[in-house]
C-alpha positions in Angstrom: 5.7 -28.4 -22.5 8.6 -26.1 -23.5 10.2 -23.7 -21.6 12.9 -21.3 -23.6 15.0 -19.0 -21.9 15.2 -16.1 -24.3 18.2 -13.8 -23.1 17.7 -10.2 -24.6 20.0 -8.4 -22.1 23.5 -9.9 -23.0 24.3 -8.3 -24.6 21.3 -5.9 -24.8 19.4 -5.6 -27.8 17.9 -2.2 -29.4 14.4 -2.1 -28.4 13.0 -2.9 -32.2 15.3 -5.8 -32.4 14.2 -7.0 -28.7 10.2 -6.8 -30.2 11.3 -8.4 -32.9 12.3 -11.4 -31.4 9.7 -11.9 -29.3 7.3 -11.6 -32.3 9.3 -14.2 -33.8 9.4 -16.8 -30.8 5.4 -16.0 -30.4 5.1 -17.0 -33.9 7.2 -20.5 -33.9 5.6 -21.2 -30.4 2.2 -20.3 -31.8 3.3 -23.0 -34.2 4.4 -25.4 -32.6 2.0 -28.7 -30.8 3.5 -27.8 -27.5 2.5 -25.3 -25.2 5.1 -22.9 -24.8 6.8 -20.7 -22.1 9.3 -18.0 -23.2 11.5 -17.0 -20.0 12.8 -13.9 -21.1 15.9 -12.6 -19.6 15.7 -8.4 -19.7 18.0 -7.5 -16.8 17.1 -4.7 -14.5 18.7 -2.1 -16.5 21.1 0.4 -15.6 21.7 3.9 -13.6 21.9 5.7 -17.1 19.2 4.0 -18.8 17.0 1.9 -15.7 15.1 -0.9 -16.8 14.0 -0.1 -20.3 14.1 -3.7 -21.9 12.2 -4.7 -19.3 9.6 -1.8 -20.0 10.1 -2.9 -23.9 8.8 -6.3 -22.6 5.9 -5.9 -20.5 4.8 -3.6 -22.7 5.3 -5.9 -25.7 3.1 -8.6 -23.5 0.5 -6.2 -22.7 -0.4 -5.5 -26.9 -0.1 -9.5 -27.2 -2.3 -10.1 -24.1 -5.0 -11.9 -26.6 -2.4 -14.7 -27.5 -1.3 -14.8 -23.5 -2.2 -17.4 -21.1 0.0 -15.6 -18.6 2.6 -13.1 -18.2 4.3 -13.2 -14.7 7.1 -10.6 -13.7 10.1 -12.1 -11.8 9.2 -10.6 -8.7 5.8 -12.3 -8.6 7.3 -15.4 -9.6 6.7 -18.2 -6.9 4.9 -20.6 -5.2 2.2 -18.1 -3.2 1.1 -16.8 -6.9 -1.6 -18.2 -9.0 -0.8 -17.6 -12.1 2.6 -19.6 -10.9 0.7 -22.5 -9.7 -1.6 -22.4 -12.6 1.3 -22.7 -15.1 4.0 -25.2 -13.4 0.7 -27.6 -12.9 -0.1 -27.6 -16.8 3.5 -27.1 -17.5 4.9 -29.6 -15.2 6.8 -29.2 -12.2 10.3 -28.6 -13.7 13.5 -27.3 -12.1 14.1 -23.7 -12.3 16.3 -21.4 -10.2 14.3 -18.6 -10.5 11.2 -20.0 -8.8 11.2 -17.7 -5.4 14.2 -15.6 -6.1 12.2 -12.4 -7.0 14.1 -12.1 -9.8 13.0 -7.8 -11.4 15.2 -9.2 -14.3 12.9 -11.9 -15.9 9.6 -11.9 -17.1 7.9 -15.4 -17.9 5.4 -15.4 -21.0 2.7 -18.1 -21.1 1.4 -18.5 -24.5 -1.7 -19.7 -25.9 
């Protein structure tokens, strides 16, 4: 299993630029003979423009829902979620920080 941190918020990336990379890691991932998880790294925005590569984001993952195993938002990330349980078991059990910190600034992408 591969997990690959994808950081789109530093520095942050137009919105069509931030699509287009997750269309392009979806693709190689897609690819690959590994299962894939992208943890994308969006940030929670800012007081002038509040949270809009995270909206770019879930709303990329909701038109791509077909090729989705899972999408999990940073808050819901931990051990009480099943979608979270569902993916560390097929994905393994590996280390990450993240895991309980109800982090609004990630979004974890399970692919097909």
């Amino acid at each position: 299993m591969v997990v690959r941190t994808i950081d789109i918020a530093h520095p942050p990336l137009k919105s069509d630029d931030a699509e287009q990379l997750l269309e392009n890691e979806l693709r190689n991932a897609r690819l690959s003979k590994e299962r894939c998880v992208l943890k994308v790294i969006h940030g929670y925005g800012s007081q002038e423009r509040p949270g809009v590569l995270k909206e770019v984001v879930r709303n990329w993952t909701y038109r791509n829902r077909a090729k989705l195993l899972a999408v999990i938002p940073g808050e819901e990330y931990h051990m009480f979620d099943a979608k979270t349980i569902e993916m560390r078991k097929a994905c393994g059990q590996m280390f990450d920080p993240d895991l309980g910190a109800s982090n609004p600034g990630i979004t974890l992408i399970w692919i097909k």
